[in-house]
N, C-alpha and C positions, 0 to 999 in steps of 0.2 A: 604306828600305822594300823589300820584297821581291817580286817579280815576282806574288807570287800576290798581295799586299796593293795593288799598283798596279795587275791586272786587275778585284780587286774595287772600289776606289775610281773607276776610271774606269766601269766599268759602274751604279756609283750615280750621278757625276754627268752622264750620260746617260740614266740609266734611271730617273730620280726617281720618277712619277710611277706607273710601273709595278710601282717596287719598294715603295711603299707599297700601293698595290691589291694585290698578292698578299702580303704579310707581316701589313701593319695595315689591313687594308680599313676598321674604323671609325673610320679618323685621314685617311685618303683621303677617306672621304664627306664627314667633315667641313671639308676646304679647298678655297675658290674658285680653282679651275685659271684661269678664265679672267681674275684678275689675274694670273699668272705665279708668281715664285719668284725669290729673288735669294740667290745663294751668301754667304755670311759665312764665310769661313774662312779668310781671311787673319785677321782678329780672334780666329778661334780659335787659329790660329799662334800669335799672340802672346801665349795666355794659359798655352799647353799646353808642355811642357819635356821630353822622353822621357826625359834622366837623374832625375827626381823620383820616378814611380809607376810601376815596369813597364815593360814592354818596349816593342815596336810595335804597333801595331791602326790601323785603317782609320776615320779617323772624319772626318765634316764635320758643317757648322752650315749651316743655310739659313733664311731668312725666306720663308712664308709667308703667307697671308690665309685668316682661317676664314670660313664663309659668314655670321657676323656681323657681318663688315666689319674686324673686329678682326685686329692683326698678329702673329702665332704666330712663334713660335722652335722650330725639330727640332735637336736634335742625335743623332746617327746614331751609333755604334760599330758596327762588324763585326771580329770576334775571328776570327782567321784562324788562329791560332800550334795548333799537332795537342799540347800538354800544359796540364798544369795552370796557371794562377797564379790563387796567391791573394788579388794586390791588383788584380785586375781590377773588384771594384765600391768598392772605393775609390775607383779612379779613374774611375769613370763619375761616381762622387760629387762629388771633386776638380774634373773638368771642370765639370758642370752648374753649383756652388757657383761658381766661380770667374765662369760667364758671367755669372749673376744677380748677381755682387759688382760686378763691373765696368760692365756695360752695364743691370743693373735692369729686365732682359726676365724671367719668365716660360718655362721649357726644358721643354721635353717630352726624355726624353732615352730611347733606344732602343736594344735592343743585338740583333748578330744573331750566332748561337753558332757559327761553321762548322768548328770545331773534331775532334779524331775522338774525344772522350771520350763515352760516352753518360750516364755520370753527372755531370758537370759539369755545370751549372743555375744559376749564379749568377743574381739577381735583384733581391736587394736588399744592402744596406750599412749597419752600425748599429755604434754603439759607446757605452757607459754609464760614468757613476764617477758614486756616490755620489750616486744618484735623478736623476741626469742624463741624459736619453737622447734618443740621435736614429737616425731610421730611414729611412732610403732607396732605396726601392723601384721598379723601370725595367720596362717593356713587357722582355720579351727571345722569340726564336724559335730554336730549337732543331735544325738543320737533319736532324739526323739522325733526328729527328722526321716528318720528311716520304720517308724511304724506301719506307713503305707504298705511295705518291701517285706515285711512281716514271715508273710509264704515261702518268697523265694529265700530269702535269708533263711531259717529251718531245715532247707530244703538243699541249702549252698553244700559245698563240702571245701570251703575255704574256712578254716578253724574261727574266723575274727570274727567273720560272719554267724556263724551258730552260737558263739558268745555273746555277737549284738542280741541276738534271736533271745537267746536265755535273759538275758537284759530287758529287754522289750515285754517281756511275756512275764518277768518277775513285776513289773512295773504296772503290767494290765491287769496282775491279779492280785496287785499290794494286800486286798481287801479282802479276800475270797480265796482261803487256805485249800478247799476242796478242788479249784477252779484251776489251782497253781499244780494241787497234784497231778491232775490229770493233764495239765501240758505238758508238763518233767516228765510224766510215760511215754508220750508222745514223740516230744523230743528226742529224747533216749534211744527209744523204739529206730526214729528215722536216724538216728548218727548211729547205730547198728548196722545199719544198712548203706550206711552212704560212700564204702569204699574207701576209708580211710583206714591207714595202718591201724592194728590193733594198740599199739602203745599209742599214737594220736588218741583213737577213743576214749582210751580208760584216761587220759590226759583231761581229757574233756568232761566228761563225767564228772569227774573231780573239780573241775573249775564249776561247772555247771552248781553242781550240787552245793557250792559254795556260794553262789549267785541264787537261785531260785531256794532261799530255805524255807524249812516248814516245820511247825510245831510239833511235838513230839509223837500225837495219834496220827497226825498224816503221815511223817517219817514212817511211820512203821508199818500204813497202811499202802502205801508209797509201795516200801520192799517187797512185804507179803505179793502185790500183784506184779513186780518187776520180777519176781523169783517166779510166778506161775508163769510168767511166758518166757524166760530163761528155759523152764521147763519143756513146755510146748517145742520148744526151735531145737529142744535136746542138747541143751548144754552140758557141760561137766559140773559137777557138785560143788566145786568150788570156782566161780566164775575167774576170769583174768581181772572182770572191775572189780570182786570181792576183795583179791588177790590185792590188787595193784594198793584199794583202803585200807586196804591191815597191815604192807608192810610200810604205809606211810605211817600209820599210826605207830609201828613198832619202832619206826626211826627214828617220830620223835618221841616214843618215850623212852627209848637206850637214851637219846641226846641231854633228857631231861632227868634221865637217873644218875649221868655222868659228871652233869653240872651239880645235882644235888650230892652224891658222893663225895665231890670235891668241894664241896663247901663247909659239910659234916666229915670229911674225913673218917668216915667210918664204912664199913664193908657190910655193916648188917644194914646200916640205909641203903644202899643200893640195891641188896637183896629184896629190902623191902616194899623199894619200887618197884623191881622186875616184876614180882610175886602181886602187886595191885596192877598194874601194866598185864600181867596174863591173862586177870580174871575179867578186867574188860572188854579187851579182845575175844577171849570166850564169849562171853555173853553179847558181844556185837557180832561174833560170825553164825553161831547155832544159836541167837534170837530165843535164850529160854532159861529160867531161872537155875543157878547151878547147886547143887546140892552140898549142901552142909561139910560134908562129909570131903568132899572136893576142895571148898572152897580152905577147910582147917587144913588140907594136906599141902595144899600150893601155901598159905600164908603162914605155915611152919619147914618150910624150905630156907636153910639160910646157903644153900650153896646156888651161888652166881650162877656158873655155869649151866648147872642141871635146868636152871630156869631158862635158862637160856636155850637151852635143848629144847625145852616145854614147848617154847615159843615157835618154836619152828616146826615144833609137828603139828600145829593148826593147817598146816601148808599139806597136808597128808592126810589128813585123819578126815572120814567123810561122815562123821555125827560125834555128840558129845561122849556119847559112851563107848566108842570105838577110842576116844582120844583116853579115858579113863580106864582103858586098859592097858594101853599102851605105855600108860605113865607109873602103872601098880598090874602088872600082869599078875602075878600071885593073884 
């Protein structure tokens, strides 16, 4: 799966409830929120083969309750891939056919196009021999569809909706890296303001910033001006969205020193991930090249733990040589 197919997937199964209210609002009216929702897609794992029909796509299965009391089955496709294929409603087919074979639920099945063809429309799936025929037919949304909407979308404070937005706007400025930065501030700027929980934002951001990327002089021209008006609005030195990217970064790189660990079996690899896992995050939070001096003291740490400490006074420490003290007070 590819970075854009794992921003969209996660922002579905976080974003259910909102992503049906702005794409299918008359399948949203129709289910009881306040029984909940319970994911199925380990079940679908197991029905689904990506060597059989076509490439990759973003899909999950969730169970539902309609306001008849009756228990609903979604299944969800988002087509993420920028070209053509054309066994994509085969296999929307393949999938649907396969739940109902196996489990005898009932699938609503959905697809959403975020593709950059504007002719491309798939909808349905059919195939005949010899007065034989069958036909199958899926809700689908069309994202480029919604560029008109552009404004109000940005401007939504329905989570699906600012993601289309970031979508639409990564799309208008494929071409035009300077064009992209200055909507990303923008955007930003207005879902700062739009009244959403603070963990919704830094949620966002995080998708967003996964969606609209930028090469590495804009990234950091990017920051430089999102930190001046972090300023201006009198933030704190270390933001909640700085906050929220370091400790996903720190996630995964615990996840990934654990896996390496246990591969090598040895205590000094793991140390020696922590101790490159520090110096990155350094130099991603205070944006400035770390000193020599610095860099030989962390990458001659063999104890786990102490790095481990390290790691969590970035969370404290309000410049690089505040944190440098704190690490070697002598």
């Amino acid at each position: 799966m590819t970075d854009l197919d794992s921003i969209w997937k996660e922002a579905l199964e976080r974003y259910l409830r909102p992503f049906l209210e702005f794409f299918f609002p008359a399948i949203h009216d129709q289910i009881d929120w306040t029984r909940g929702y319970e994911w199925l897609n380990n079940e679908l794992h197991k029905l689904t083969r990506k060597d059989e029909v076509g490439g990759r796509i973003v899909d999950v299965l969730v169970k539902v309750w309609g306001k008849n009391g009756k228990e609903r089955w979604l299944l969800i496709h988002i087509e993420v891939q920028g070209s053509y294929e054309a066994v994509f409603p085969q296999r929307m087919f393949v999938y649907h056919y396969r739940i109902f074979n196996r489990f005898k639920r009932r699938v609503c099945s959905l697809a959403i196009l975020a593709d950059d063809r504007p002719n491309w429309r798939p909808k349905r799936y059919s195939h005949a021999l010899w007065g034989c025929r069958l036909t199958f037919t899926f809700p689908s949304v069309k994202l480029l569809d919604l560029l008109p909407r552009l404004p109000e979308l940005e401007a939504s404070s329905n989570p699906f909706a600012i993601l289309t937005a970031s979508h639409l706007l990564a799309y208008q400025t494929r071409e035009d890296d300077v064009q992209r930065r200055l909507r990303r501030i923008q955007l930003y700027r207005r879902l700062s303001e739009s009244g959403l929980s603070r963990d919704d934002i830094e949620e966002l951001f995080h998708l967003i910033d996964g969606i609209m990327t930028l090469p590495k002089p804009e990234e950091d021209l990017f920051w430089e001006e999102w930190e001046r008006w972090e300023q201006e609005k009198n933030m704190p030195h270390m933001t909640s969205i700085e906050r929220r990217g370091l400790e996903r970064g720190l996630e995964r790189g615990r996840a990934e020193g654990k896996a390496e660990g246990k591969a090598e079996g040895k205590a000094e690899g793991k140390a020696e991930g922590k101790a490159e896992m520090l110096l990155r995050a350094l130099q991603r939070h205070y944006r400035t090249a770390l000193p020599e001096e610095l860099v030989g003291k962390i990458r001659g740490t063999a104890a786990e733990a102490l790095l481990e400490e390290w790691l969590d006074l970035i969370f404290t420490t309000s410049s690089l040589e505040e944190f440098q003290r704190r690490i070697d007070p002598s």
